[in-house]
C-alpha positions in Angstrom: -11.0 30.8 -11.6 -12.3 27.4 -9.9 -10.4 25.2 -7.9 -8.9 22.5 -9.6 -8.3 19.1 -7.9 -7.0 15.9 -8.9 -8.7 13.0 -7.4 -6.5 10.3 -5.8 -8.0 7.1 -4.2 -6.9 5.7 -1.1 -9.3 5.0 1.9 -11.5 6.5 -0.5 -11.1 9.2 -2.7 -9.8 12.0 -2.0 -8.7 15.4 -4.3 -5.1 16.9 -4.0 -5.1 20.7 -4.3 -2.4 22.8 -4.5 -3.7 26.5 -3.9 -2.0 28.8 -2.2 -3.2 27.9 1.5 -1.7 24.3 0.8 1.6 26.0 -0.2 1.4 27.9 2.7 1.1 24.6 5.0 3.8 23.2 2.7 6.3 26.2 3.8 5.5 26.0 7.3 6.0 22.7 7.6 9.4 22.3 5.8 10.6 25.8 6.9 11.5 27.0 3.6 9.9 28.8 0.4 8.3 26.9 -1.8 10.6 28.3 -4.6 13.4 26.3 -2.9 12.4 22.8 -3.4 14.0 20.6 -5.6 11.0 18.7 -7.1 13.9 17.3 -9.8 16.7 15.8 -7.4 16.3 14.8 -3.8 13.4 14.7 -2.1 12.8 13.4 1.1 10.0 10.6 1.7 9.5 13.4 4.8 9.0 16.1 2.5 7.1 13.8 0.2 4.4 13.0 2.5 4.1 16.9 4.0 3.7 18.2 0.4 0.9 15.5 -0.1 -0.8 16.1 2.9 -1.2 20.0 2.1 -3.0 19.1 -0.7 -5.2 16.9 1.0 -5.8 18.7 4.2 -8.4 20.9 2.6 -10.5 18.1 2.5 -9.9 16.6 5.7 -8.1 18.7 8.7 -7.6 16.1 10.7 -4.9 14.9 8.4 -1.8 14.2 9.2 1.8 13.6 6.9 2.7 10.4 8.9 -1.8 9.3 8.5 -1.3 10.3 4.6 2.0 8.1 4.6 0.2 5.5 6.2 -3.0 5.6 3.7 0.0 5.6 0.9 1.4 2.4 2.4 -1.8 0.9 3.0 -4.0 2.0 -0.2 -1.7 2.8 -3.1 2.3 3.3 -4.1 4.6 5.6 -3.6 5.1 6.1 -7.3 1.3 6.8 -8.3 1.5 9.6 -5.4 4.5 11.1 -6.3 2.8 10.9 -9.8 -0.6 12.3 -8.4 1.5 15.2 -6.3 3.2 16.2 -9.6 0.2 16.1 -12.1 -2.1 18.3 -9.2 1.0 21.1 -9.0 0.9 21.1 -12.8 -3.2 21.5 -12.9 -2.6 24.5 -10.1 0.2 26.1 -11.8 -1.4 25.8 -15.1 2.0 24.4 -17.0 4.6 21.7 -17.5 7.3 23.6 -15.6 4.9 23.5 -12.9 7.1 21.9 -9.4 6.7 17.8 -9.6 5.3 17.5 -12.8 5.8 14.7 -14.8 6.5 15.8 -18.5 
């Protein structure tokens, strides 16, 4: 199956991706599983930005959350990220229920 990716502009454009490598990062970086965050509730702006910056990294490994929170702050909204983040999980997962999507 390809890759899917969801462009997002910032800087410039970049494509969120959510394979299994990003939510690798994702787990490593928040020190939990994946399965255990709650995409509906309470999210921190900290989590926020280290889910976002999985998906970018792929693209650009020199990345970091705080430089993706920066870009955010400087190039879009927190809302149309949140809203990109949620539409690229439901294009990886291949549903609605996917984690962040917006239904």
């Amino acid at each position: 199956m390809a890759k899917k990716y969801l462009p997002i502009t910032l800087d410039k454009t970049r494509n969120l991706s959510y394979g299994m490598v990003a939510l690798m990062k994702i787990e490593k970086k928040l020190g939990k599983p994946f399965a255990k965050l709650d995409f509906e509730n309470e999210m921190t702006y900290e989590e926020i930005a280290n889910i976002l910056w999985a998906g970018l990294s792929h693209e650009d490994p020199t990345l970091t959350p705080e430089k993706v929170a920066e870009l955010i702050d400087e190039y879009s909204d927190i809302q149309t990220a949140v809203e990109a983040m949620g539409q690229a999980m439901q294009d990886a997962f291949g549903s609605k229920n996917a984690p962040g999507a917006t239904n």
